[in-house]
VMD Tcl script that draws the C-alpha trace (Angstrom):
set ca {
  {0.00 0.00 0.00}
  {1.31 3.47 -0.98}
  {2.26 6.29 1.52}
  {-0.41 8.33 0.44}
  {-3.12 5.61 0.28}
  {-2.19 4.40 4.11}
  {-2.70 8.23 4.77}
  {-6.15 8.44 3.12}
  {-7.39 5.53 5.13}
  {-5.98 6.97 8.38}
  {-7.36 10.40 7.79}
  {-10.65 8.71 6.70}
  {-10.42 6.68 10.10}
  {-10.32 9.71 11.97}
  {-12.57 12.00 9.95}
  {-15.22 9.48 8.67}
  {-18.00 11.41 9.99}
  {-19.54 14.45 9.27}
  {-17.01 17.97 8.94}
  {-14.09 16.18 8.90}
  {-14.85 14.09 5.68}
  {-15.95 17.56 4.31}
  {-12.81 19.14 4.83}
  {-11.06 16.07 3.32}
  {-12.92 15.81 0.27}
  {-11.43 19.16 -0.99}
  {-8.74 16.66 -1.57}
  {-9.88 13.71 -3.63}
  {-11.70 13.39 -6.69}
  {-15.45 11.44 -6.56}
  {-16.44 9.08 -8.45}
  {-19.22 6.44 -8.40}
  {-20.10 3.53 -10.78}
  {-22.44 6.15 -12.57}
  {-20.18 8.74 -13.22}
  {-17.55 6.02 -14.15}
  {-20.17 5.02 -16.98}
  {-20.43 8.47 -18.21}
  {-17.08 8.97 -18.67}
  {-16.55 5.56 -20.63}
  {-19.22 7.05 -22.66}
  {-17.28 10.21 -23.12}
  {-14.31 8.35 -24.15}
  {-13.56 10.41 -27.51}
  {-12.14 7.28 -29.38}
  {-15.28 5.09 -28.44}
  {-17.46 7.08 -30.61}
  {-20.78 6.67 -29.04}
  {-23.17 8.24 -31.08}
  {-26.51 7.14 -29.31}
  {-27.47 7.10 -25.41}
  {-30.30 5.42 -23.57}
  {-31.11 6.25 -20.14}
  {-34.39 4.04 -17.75}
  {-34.94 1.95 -15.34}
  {-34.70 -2.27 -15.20}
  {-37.10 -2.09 -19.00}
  {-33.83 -0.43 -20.42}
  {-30.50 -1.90 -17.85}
  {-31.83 -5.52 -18.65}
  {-33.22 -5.50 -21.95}
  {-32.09 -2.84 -23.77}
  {-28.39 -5.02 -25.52}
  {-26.69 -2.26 -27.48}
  {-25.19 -4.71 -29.89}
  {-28.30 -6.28 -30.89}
  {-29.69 -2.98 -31.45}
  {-26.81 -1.34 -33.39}
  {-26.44 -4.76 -35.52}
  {-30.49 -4.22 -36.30}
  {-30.19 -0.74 -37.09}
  {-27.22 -1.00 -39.34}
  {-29.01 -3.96 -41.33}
  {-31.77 -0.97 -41.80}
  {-28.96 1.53 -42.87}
  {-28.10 3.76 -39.73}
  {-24.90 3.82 -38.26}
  {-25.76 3.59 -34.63}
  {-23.27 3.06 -31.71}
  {-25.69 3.04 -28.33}
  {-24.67 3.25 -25.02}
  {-26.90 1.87 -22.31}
  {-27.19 3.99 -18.70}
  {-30.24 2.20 -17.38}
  {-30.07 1.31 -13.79}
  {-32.39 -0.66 -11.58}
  {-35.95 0.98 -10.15}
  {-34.03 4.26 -11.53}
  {-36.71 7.37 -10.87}
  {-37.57 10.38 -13.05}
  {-35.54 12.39 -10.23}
  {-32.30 9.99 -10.87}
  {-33.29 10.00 -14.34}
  {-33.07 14.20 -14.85}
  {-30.44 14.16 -12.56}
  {-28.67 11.84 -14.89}
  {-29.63 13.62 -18.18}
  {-27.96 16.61 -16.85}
  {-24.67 15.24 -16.12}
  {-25.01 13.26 -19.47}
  {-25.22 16.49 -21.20}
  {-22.33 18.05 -19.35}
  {-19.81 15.09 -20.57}
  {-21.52 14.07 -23.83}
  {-18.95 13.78 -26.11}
  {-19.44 15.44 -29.90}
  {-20.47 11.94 -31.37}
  {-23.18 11.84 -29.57}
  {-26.44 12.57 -31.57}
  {-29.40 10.68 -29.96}
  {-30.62 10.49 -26.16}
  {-33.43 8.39 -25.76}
  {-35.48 8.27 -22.27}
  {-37.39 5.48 -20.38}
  {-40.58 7.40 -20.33}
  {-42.18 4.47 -18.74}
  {-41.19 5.58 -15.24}
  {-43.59 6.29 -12.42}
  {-43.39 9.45 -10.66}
  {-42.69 8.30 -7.21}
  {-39.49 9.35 -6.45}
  {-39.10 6.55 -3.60}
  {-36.08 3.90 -3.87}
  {-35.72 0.83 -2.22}
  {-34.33 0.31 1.14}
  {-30.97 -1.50 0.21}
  {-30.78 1.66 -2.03}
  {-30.37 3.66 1.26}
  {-27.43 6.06 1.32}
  {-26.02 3.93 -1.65}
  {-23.11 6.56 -3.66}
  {-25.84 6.00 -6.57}
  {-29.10 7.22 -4.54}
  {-26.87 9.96 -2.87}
  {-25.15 11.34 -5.63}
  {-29.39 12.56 -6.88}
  {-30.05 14.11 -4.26}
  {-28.95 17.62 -5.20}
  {-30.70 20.69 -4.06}
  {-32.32 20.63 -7.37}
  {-33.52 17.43 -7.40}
  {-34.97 18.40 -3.50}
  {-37.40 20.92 -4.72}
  {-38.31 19.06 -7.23}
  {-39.08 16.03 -4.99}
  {-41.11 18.20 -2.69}
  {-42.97 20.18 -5.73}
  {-43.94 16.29 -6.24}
  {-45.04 15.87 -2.71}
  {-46.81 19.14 -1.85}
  {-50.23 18.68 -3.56}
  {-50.58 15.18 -2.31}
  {-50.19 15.45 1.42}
  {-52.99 17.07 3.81}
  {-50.48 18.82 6.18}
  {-47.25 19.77 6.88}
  {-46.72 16.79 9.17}
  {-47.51 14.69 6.39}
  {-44.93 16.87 3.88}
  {-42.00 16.11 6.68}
  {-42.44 12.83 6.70}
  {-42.85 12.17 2.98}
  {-39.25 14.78 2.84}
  {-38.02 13.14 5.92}
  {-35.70 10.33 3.98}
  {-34.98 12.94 1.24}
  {-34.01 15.27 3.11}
  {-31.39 12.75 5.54}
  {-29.62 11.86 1.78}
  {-29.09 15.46 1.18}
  {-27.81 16.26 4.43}
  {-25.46 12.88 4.07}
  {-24.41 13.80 0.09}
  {-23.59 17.49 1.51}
  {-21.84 16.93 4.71}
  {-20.48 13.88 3.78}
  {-21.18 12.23 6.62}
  {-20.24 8.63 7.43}
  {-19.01 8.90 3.55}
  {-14.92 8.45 4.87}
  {-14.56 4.76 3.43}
  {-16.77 5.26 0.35}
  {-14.30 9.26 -0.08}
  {-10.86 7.08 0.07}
  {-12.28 4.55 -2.57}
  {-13.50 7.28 -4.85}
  {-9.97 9.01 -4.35}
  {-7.28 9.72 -7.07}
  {-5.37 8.15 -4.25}
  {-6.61 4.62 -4.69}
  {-6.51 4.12 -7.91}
  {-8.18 1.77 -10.24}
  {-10.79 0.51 -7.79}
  {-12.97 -2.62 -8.30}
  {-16.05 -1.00 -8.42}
  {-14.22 1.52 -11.26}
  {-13.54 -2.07 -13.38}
  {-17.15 -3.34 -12.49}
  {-18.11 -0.20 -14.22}
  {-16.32 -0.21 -17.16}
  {-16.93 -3.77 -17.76}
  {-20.71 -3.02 -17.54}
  {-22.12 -5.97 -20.01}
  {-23.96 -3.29 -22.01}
  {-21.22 -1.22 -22.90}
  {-18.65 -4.08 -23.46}
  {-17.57 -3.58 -27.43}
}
mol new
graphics top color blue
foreach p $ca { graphics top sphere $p radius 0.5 }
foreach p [lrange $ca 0 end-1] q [lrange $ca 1 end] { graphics top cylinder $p $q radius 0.2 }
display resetview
């Protein structure tokens, strides 16, 4: 283990909750298994020309080559790249579009979306403070969430607790808190981790 790495984990150690992991994530770079699909899909010499972005329908039945072999038979020169995720939302869905559009490289032509996806913007519980279900919750995403909730609640003890869970991800995704082990493995420090080569190796972007 490098120098610097054994200091990451120390300093996570002693800063793995709340401040402390803020101040220490001025010093690492984040990552997460989505953003490490995005920037496969920004890879320049890939040449991605199509994206597709849903839920289970698209992560586990939408097969890129299939579809780009079909479409070429039929005379388009399509290269798709699937970002579907499991029980993905409309909220992880925008939140997604928007970082797709801030890395899409200038191959890309086409972005289709999953517009089958219900409105709820509940996840499941094994989804709870997951890097993928924090890294939505952005102060953009929270109004939106509550502009959901606000017609559909009868008071403002109702509102709370429908916010309540939304609210406790943005608090974690902004302080960082209990985020130290999760900071160290998303560092520049740590290299190549496994989740990074999960990522890449994503079955529906393999070439």
């Amino acid at each position: 283990m490098s120098a610097a790495k054994t200091l990451a984990l120390v300093a996570s150690a002693l800063f793995g909750l709340g401040w402390g992991t803020f101040a220490l994530s001025f010093l690492v770079d984040f990552d997460s298994i989505e953003r490490s699909r995005l920037a496969a899909l920004a890879d320049p010499r890939r040449d991605f020309n199509l994206a597709i972005l849903g839920s289970s329908l698209i992560a586990r039945h939408f097969i890129p080559s299939v579809f780009d072999e079909e479409m070429a038979r039929q005379g388009f020169a399509i290269r798709s790249f699937n970002l579907g995720a499991d029980a993905m939302n409309v909220y992880e869905q925008d939140h997604r579009l928007g970082e797709l559009l801030r890395v899409a490289p200038e191959s890309l032509r086409w972005i289709l979306l999953d517009v089958t996806i219900a409105p709820d913007p509940g996840f499941f519980l094994h989804d709870n403070y997951s890097n993928r279900t924090l890294d939505w919750h952005t102060p953009n995403q929270i109004m939106e969430v509550l502009q959901y909730h606000r017609p559909r609640v009868k008071n403002i003890a109702e509102l709370a607790a429908a916010m309540d869970p939304h609210i406790r991800h943005f608090l974690a995704r902004s302080l960082l808190v209990g985020q130290g082990i999760r900071l160290v493995e998303r560092s520049r420090w740590a290299g190549a981790s496994p989740y990074r080569v999960a990522a890449a190796g994503y079955a529906a972007v393999d070439d």
